[in-house]
NUGUSE-402894 format. One line per 8 residues: number of its first residue (from 1); for each residue x, y, z of N, C-alpha, C. Coordinates in Angstrom, 3 decimals. Layout:
<torfis>
NUM> X/Y/Z/X/Y/Z/X/Y/Z; ...;
</torfis>
This chain:
<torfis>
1> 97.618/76.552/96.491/98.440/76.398/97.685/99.913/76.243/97.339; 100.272/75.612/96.054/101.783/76.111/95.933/102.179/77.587/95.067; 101.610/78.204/95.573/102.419/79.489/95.200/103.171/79.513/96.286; 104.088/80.454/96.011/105.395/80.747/96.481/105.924/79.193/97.304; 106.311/78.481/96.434/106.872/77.128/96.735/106.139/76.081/98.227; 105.228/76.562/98.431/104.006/75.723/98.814/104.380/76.174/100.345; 104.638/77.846/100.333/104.809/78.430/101.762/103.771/78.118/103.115; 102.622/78.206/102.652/101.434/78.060/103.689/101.307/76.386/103.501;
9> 101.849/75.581/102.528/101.948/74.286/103.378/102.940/73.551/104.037; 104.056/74.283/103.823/105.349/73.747/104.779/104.733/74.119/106.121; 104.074/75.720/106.261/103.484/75.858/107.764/102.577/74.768/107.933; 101.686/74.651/107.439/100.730/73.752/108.070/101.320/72.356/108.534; 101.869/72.062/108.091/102.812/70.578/108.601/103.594/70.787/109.186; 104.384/72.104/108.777/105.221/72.492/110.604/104.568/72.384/111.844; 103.411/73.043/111.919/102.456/72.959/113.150/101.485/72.243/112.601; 101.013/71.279/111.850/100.011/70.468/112.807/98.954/71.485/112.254;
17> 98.424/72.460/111.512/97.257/73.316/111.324/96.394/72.840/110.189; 95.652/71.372/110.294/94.725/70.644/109.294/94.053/71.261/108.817; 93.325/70.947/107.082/92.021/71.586/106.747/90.997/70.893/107.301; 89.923/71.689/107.287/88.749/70.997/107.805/88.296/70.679/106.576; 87.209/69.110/106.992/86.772/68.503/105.696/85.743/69.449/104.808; 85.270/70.037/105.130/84.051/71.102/104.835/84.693/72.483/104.813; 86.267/72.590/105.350/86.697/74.437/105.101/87.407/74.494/103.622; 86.663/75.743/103.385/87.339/76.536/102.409/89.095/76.618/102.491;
25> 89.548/76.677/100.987/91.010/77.159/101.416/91.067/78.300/101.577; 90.439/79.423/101.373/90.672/80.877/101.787/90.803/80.681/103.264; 89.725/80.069/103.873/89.464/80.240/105.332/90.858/79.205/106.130; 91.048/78.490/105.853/92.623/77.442/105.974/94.010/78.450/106.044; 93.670/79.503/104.558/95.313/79.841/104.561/95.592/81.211/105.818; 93.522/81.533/105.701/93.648/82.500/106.705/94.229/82.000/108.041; 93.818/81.042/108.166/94.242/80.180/110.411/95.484/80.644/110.043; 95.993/79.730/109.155/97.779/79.879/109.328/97.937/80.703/108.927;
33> 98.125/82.062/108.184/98.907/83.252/108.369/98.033/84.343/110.290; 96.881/83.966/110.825/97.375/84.313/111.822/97.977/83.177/112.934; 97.915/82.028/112.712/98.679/81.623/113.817/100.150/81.931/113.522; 100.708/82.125/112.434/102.042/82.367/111.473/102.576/83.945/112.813; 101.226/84.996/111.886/101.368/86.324/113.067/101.736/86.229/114.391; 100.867/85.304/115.168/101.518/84.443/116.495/102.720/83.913/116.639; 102.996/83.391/116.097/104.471/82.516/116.247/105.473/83.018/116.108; 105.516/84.313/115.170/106.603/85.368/114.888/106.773/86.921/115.947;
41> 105.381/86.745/116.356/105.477/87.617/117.420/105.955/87.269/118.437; 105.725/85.881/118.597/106.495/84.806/120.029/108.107/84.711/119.770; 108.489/84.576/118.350/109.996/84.654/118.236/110.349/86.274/118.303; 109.569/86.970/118.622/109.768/88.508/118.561/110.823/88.326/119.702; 110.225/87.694/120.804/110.763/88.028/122.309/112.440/87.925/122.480; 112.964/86.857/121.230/114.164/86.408/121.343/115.038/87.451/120.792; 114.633/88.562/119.900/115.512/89.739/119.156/116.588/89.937/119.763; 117.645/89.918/119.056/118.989/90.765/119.657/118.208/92.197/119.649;
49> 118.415/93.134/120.647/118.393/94.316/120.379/119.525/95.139/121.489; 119.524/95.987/120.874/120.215/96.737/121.856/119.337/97.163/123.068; 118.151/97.633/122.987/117.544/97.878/124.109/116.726/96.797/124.611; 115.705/96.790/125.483/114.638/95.708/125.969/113.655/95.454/124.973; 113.522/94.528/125.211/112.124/93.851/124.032/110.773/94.706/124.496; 109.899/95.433/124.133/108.818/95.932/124.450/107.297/95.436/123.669; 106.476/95.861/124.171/105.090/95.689/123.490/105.009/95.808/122.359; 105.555/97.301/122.147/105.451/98.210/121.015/106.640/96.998/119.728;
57> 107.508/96.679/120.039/108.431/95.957/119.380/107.380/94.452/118.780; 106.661/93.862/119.918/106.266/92.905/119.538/104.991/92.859/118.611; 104.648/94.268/118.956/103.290/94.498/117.945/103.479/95.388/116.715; 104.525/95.727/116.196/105.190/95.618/115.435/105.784/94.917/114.414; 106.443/93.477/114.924/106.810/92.343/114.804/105.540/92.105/113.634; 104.124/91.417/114.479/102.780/91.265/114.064/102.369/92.123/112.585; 102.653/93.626/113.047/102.174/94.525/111.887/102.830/94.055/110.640; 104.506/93.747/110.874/105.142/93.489/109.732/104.233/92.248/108.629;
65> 104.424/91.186/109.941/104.177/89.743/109.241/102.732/89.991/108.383; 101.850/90.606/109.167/100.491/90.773/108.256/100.717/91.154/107.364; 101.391/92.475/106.984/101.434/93.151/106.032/102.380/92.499/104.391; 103.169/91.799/105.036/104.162/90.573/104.045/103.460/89.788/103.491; 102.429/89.081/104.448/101.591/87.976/103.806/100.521/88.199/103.069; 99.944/89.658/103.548/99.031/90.025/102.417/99.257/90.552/101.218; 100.504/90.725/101.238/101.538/91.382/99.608/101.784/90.032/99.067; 102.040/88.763/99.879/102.045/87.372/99.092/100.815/87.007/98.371;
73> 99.438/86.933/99.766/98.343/86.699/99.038/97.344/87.490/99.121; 97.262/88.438/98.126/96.558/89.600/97.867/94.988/89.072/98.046; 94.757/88.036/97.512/93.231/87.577/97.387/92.536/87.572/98.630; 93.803/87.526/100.098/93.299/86.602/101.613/92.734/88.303/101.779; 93.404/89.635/101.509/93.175/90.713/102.336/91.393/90.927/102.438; 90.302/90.290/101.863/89.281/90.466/102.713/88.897/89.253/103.269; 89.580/88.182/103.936/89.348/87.416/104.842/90.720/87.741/106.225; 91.194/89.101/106.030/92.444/88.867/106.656/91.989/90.312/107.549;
81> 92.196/90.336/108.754/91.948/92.144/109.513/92.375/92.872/109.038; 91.784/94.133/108.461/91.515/95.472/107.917/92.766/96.245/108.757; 92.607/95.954/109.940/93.333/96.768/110.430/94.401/96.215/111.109; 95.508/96.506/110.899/96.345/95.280/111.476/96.618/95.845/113.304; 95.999/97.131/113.805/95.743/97.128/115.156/95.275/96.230/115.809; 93.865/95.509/115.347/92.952/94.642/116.092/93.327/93.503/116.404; 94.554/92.806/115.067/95.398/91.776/115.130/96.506/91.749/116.334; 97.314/92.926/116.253/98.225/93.382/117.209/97.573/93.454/118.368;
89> 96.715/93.975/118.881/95.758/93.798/120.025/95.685/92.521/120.837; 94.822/91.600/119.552/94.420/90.112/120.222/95.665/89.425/120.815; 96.351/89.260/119.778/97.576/88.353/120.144/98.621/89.080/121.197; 98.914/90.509/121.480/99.709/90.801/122.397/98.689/90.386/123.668; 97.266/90.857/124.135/96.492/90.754/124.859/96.528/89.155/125.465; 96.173/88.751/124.136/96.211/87.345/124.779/97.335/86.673/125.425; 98.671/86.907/124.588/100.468/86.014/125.148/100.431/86.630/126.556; 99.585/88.093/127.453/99.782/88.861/128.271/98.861/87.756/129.333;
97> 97.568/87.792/128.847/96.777/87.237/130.305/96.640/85.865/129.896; 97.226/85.219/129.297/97.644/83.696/129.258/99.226/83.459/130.319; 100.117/84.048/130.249/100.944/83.961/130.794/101.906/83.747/130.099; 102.245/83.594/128.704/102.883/82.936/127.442/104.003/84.282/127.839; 103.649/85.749/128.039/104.291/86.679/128.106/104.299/87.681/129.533; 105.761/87.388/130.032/105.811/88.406/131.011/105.748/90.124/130.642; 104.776/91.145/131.610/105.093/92.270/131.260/105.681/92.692/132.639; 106.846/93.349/132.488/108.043/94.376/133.388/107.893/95.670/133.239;
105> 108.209/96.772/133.487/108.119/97.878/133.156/108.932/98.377/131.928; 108.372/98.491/131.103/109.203/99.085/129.683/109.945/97.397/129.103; 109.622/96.630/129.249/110.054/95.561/128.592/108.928/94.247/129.163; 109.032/93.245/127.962/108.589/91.882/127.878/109.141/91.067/127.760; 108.797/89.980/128.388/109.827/88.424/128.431/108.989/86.973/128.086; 109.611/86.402/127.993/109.009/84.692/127.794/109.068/84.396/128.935; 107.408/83.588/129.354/107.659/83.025/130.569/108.812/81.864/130.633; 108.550/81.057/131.623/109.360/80.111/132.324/108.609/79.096/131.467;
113> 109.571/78.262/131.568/108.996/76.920/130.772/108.146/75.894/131.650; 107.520/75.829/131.232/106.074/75.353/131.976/105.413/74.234/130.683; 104.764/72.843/131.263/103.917/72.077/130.713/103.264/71.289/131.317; 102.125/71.264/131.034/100.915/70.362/131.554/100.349/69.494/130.773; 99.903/68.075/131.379/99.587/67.109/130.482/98.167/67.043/130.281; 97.243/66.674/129.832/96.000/66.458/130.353/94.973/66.044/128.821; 94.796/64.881/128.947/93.540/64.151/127.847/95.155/64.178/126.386; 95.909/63.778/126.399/96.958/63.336/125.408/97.297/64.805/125.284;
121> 96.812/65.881/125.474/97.648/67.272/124.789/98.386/67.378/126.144; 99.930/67.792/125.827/100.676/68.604/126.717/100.401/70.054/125.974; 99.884/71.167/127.000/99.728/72.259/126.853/100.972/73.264/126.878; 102.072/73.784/126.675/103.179/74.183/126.514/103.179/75.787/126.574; 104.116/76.151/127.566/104.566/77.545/127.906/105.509/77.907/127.953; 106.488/78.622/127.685/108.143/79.182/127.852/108.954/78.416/126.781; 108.774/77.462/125.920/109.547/76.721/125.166/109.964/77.767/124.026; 111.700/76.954/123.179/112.303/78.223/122.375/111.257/77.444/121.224;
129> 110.859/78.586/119.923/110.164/78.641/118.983/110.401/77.549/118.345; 112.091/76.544/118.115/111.929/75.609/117.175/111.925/74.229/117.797; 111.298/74.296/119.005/110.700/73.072/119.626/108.988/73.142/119.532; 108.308/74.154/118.806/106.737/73.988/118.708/106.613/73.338/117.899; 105.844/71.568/117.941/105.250/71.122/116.579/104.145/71.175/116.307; 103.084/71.796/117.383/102.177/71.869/117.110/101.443/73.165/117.808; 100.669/73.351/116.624/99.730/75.105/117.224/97.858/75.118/116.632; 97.484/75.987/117.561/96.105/75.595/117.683/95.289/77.473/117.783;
137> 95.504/77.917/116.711/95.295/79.503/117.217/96.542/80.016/117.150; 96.846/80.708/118.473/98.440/80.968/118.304/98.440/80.091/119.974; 98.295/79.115/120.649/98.906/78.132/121.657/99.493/77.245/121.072; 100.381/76.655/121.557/101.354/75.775/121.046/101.018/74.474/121.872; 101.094/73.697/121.627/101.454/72.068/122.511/102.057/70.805/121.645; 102.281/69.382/122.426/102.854/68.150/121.438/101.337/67.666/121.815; 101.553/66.775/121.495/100.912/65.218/121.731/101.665/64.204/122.710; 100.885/63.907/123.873/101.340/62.561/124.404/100.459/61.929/125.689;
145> 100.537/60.963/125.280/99.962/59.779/126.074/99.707/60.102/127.540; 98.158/60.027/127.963/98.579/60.123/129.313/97.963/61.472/129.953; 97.498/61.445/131.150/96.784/62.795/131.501/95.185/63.141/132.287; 94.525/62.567/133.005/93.604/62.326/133.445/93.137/63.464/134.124; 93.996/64.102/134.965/93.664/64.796/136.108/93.780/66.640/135.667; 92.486/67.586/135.516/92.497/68.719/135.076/93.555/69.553/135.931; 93.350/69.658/137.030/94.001/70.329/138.282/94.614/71.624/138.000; 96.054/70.929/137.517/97.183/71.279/137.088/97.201/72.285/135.493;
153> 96.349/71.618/134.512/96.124/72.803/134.096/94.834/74.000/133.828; 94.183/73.926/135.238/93.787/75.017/135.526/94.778/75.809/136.622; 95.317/75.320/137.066/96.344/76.062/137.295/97.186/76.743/136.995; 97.440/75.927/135.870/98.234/76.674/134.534/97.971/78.017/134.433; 96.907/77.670/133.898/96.315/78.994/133.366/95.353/80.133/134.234; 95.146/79.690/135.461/94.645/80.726/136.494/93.313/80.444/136.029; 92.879/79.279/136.012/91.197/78.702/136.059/90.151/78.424/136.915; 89.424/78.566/137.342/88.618/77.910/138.684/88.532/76.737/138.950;
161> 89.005/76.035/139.981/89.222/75.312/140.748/87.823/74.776/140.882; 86.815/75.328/141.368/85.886/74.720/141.990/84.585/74.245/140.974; 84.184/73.787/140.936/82.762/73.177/139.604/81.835/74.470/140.530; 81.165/75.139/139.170/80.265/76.249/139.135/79.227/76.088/140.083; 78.579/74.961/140.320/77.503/74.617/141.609/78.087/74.790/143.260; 79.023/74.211/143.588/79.805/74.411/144.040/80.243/75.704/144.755; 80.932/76.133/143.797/81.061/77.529/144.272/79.883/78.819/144.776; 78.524/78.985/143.871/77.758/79.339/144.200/77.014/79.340/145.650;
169> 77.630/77.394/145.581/77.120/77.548/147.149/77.875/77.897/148.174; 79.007/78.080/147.947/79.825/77.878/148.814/79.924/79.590/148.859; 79.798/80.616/148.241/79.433/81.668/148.186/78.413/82.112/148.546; 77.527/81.624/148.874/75.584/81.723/149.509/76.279/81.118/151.294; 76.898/80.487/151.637/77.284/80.008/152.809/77.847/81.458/153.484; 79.002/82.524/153.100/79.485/82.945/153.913/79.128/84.173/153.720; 77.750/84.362/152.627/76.911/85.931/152.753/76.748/86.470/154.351; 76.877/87.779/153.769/76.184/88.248/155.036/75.055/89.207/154.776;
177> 74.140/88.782/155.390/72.556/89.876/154.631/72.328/90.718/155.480; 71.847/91.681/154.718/71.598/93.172/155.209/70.476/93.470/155.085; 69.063/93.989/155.181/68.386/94.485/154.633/68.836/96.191/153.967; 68.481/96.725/153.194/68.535/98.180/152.840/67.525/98.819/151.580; 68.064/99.787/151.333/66.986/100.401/150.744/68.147/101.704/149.372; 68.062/101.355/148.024/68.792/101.945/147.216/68.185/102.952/146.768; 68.800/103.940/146.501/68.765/105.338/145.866/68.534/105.546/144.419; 69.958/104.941/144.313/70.589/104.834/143.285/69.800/104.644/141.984;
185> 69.999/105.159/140.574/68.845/105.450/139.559/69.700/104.087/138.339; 70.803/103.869/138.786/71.989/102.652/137.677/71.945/101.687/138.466; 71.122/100.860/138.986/71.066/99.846/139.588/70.577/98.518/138.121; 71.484/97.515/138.336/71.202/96.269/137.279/71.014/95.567/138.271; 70.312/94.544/137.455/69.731/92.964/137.988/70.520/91.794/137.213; 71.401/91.064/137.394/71.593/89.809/136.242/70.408/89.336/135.938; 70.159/88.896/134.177/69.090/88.390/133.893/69.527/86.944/134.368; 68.192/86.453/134.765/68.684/84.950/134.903/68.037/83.781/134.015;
193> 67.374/84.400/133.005/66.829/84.060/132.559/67.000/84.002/130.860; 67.267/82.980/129.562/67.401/83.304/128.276/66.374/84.002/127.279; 66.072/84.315/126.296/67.678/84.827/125.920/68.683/85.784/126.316; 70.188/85.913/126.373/70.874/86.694/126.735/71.454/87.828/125.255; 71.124/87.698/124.414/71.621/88.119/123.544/70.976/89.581/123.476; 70.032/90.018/124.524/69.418/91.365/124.955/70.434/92.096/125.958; 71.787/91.283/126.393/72.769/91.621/127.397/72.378/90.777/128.821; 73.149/91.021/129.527/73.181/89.950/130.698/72.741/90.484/131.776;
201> 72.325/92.079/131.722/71.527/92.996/132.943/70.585/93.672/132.730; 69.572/93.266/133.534/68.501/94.125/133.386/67.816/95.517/133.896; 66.918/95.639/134.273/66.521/96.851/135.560/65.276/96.190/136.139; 65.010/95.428/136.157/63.512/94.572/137.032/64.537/93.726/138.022; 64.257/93.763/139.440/65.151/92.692/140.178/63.873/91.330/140.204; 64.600/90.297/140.688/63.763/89.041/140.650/63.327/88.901/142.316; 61.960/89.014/142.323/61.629/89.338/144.010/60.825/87.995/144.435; 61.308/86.913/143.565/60.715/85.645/144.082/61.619/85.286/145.367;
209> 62.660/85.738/145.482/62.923/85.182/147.393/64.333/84.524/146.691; 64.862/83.937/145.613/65.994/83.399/144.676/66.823/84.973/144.926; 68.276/83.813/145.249/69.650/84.783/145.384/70.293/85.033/144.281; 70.581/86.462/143.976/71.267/86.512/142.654/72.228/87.828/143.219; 72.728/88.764/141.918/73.779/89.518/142.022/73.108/90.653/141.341; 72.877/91.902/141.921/72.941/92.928/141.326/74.387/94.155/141.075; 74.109/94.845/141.150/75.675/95.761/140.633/74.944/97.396/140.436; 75.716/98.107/141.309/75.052/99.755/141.406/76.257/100.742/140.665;
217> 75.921/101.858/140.479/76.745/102.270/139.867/77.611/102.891/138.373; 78.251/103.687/138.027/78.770/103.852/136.583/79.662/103.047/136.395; 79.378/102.917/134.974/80.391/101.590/134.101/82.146/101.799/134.809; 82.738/100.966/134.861/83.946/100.879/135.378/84.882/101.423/137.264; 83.279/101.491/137.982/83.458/101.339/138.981/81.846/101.062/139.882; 82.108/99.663/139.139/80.494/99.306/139.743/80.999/98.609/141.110; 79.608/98.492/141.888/79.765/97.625/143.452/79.168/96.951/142.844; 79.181/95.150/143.290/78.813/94.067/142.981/78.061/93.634/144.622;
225> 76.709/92.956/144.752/76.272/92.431/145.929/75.524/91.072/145.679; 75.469/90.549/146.297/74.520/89.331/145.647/73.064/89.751/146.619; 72.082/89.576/146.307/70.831/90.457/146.677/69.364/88.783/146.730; 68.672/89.353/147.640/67.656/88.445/147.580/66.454/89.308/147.959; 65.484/89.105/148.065/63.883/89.673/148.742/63.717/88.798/149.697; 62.887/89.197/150.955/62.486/88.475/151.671/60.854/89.357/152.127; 59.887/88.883/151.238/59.126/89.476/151.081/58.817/90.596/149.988; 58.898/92.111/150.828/58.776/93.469/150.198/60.408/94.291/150.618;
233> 61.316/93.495/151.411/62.262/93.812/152.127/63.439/93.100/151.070; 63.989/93.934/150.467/65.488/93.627/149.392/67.213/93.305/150.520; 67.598/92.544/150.408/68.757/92.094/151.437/69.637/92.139/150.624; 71.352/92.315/150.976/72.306/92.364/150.107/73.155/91.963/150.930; 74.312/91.348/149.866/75.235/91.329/150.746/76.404/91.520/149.872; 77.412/92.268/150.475/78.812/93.079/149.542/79.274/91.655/148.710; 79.887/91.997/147.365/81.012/91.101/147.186/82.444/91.612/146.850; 83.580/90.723/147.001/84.900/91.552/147.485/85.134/92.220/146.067;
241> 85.664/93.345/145.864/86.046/93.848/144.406/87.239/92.830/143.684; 87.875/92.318/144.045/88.884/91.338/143.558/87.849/90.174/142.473; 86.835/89.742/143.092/85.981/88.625/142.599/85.300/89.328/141.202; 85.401/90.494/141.408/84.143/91.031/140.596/84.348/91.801/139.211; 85.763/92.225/139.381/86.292/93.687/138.540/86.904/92.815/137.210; 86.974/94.010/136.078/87.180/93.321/134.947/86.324/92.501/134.200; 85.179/92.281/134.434/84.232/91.154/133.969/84.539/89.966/134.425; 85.282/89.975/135.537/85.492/88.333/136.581/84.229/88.280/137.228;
249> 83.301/88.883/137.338/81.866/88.820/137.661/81.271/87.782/137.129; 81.736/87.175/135.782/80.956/86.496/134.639/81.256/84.855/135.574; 82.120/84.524/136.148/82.349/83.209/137.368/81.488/83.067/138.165; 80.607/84.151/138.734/80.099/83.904/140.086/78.195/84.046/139.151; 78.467/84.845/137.862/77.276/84.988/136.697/76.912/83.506/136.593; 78.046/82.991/136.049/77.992/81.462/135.403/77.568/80.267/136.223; 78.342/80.760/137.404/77.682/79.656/138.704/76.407/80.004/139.177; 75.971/81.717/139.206/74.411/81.951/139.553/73.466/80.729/138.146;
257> 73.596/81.095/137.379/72.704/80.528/136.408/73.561/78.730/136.118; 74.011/78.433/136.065/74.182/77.135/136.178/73.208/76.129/137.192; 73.339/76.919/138.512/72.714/76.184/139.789/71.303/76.092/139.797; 70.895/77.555/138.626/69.365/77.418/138.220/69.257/77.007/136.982; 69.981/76.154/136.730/69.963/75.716/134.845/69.835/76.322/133.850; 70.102/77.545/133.878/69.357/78.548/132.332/70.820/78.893/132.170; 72.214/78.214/132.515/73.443/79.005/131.655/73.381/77.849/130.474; 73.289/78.811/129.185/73.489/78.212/127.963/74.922/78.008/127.775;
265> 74.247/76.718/127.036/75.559/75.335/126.913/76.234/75.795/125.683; 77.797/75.563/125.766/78.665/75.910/124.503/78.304/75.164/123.545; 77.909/75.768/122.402/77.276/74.803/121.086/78.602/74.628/120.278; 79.122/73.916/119.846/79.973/73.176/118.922/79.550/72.100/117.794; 80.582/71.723/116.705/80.236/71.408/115.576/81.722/70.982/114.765; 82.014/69.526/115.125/82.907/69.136/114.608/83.226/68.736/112.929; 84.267/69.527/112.291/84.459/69.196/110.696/85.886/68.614/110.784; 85.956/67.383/110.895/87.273/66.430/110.970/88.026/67.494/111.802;
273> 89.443/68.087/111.592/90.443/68.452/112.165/89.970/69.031/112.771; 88.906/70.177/112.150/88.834/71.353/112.975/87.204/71.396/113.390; 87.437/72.248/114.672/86.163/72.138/115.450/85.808/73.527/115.638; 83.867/74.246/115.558/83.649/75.105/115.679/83.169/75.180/117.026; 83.191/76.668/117.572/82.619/76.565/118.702/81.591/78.030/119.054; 80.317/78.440/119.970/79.754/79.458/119.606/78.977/79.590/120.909; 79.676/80.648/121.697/79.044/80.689/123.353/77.308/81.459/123.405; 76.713/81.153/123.912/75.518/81.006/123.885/75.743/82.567/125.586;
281> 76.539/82.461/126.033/76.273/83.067/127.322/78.215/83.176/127.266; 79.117/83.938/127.234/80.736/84.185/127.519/81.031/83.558/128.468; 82.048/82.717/128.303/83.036/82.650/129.734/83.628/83.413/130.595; 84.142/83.440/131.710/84.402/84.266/132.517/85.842/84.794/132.075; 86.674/85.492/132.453/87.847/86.232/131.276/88.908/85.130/131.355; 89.046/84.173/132.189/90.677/83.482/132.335/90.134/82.115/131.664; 88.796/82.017/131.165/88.650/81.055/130.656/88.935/80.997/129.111; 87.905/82.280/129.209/87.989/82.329/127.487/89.239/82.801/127.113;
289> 90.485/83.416/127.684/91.197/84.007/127.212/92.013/82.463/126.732; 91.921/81.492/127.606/92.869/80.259/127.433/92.126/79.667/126.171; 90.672/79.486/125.930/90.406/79.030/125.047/90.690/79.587/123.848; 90.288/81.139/124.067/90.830/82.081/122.503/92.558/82.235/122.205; 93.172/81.792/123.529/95.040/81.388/123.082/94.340/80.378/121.979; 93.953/79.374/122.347/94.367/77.968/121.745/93.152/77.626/120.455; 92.443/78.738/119.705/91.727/79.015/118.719/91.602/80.005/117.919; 91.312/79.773/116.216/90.908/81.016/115.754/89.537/81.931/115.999;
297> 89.867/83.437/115.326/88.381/84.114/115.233/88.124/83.562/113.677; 86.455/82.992/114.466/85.490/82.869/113.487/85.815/83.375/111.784; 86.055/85.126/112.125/85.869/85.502/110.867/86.941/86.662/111.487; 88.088/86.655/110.900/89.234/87.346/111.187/88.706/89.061/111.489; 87.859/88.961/110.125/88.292/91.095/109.720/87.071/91.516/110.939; 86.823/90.649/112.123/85.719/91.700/112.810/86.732/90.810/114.067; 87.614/91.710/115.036/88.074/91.500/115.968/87.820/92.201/117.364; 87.853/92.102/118.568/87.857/90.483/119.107/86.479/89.638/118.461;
305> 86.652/88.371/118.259/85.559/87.577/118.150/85.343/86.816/119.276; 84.727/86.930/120.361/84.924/86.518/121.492/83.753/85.383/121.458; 82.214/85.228/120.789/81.452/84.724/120.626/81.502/83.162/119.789; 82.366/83.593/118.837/82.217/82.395/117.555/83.763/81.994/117.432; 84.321/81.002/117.760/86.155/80.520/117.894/85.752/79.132/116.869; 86.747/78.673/116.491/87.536/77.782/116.062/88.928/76.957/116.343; 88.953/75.925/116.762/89.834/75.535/116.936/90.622/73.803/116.516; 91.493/73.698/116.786/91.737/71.821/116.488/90.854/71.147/117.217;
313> 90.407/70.010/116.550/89.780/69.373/117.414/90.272/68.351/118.334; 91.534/68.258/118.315/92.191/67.305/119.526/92.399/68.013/120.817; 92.345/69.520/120.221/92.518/70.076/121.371/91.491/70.620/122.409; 90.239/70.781/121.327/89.328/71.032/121.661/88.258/70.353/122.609; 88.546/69.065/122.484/88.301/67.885/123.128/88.946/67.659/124.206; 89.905/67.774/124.615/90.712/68.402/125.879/90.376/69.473/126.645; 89.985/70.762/126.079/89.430/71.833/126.686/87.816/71.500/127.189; 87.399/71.148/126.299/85.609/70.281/126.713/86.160/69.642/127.968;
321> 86.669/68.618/128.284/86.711/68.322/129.297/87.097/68.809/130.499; 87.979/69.613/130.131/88.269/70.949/131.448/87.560/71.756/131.404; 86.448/72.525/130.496/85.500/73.110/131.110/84.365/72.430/131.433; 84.544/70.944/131.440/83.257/70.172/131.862/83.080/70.232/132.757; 84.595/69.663/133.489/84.923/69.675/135.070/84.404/71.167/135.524; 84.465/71.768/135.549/83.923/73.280/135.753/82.904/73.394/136.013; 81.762/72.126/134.970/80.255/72.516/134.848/79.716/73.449/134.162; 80.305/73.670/132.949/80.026/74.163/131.783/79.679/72.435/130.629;
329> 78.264/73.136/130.078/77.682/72.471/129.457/78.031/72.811/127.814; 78.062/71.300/126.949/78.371/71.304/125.891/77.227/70.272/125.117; 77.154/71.051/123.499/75.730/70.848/123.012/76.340/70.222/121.240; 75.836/69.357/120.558/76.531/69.381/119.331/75.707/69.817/118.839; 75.663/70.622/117.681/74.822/71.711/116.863/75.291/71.678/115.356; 74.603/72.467/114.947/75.321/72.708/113.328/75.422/74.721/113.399; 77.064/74.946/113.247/77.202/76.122/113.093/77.367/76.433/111.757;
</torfis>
């Protein structure tokens, strides 16, 4: 760790990026050169340039830094992405639907400065680069006292408001049922049932008289309905495309199977600083995208890792509790 004058540990004490008691240093120097990739792509935004700051500029930015640090430490390049696209990907993707980064037409900006308190982490948005002391993935926040109430940062971050039971019902309240009769040869069923690791749709609908969601249609312009039997007679009822598109389906997924208990609980596995984490069933996209801001991938060179994250555990412990409030279930395990 002191080669080149103990570069990857001035970072780690710049931000706050602990070893875990049980991690490897390969796997350590890997967090921090990509949260490093993060942080330099975030000072990307500030460039003098003559023209507008763009995507292409900021993923760029990224390509450079990878490519520097793996000429430093030659040994990390097979714990480090193969391709420095997939890298450029995550992290522009993510600063985009986190909110960390405005997109304009032909240019990008830093949001507005924005912070939320909640379980001792202030969660931090729009701040200039040499006020971050602490980073968790590539999210930034401090530490401080104080913070009870989630609300505010699910708001933050464009989270659901309502606990998953909740909503389900409150979505079963303003159905409207139809009886009908489908054609259609691409008709799915949500499984509601584990394991999911066979995918989350089936082709058998569930004709016990239980309300669920089917979806008709080719990939990327499916109709979404929530569907029941009443008898030998199949009932549906539309749901709005806003609720549904993009894989925002996986909210109203999570609350179907929650209300019937079979959504598998986030398994985690604390090693001092750092905490593992390993979804049994995905979050819905504005969830996980906030959680994958504020964590690493599992295992860098296979990107997105949307399944297996890593993150601090102070922070992580903060996020548990905001997706508790939610009604997302958490399990301690050994990953």
């Amino acid at each position: 760790m002191d080669k080149y004058t103990g570069l990857l540990s001035v970072i780690s004490n710049q931000y706050h990026i602990k070893r875990g008691l049980q991690e490897t240093e390969e796997s350590w120097k890997t967090r921090l050169i990509y949260s490093i990739c993060g942080m330099m792509a975030y000072a990307a935004l500030w460039d003098d340039l003559e023209e507008p700051i763009s995507i292409v500029h900021l993923k760029k930015r990224i390509r450079s830094i990878l490519s520097a640090y793996k000429s430093i430490y030659p040994e990390l390049s097979i714990s480090l992405p193969y391709a420095s696209a997939d890298l450029e990907d995550e992290i522009a993707n993510l600063f985009l639907s986190t909110g960390v980064v405005y997109h304009r037409p032909n240019r990008i900006a830093p949001s507005m400065k924005h912070e939320e308190l909640f379980s001792g982490i202030l969660f931090q948005r729009g701040i200039p680069l040499d006020n971050i002391s602490h980073v968790s993935g590539i999210g930034y926040y401090s530490k401080q006292d104080g913070g009870t109430n989630p609300d505010k940062i699910k708001t933050m971050f464009g989270l659901e408001q309502k606990n998953l039971q909740l909503l389900w019902h409150e979505t079963l309240t303003t159905a409207i049922w139809k009886s009908t009769q489908f054609f259609e040869h691409n008709i799915e069923y949500l499984r509601l049932m584990p394991p999911f690791t066979r995918g989350y749709w089936i082709t058998t609908p569930d004709t016990t008289g239980v309300v669920s969601i089917l979806r008709i249609g080719v990939n990327g312009s499916q109709l979404y309905y929530l569907y029941r039997y009443a008898g030998a007679t199949l009932e549906v009822s539309p749901l709005p495309q806003w609720q549904v598109e993009s894989s925002h389906y996986r909210t109203l997924a999570c609350a179907c199977l929650s209300t019937y208990g079979t959504l598998a609980p986030i398994e985690f596995a604390e090693d001092g600083e750092l905490t593992h984490i390993r979804f049994g069933y995905l979050l819905p996209p504005r969830e996980l995208d906030f959680l994958k801001l504020y964590s690493w991938p599992e295992e860098c060179t296979s990107l997105p890792s949307d399944f297996k994250r890593k993150l601090s555990t102070e922070v992580f412990r903060a996020i548990r509790d905001i997706l508790s409030d939610e009604g997302y279930k958490f399990k301690g395990a050994t990953i």
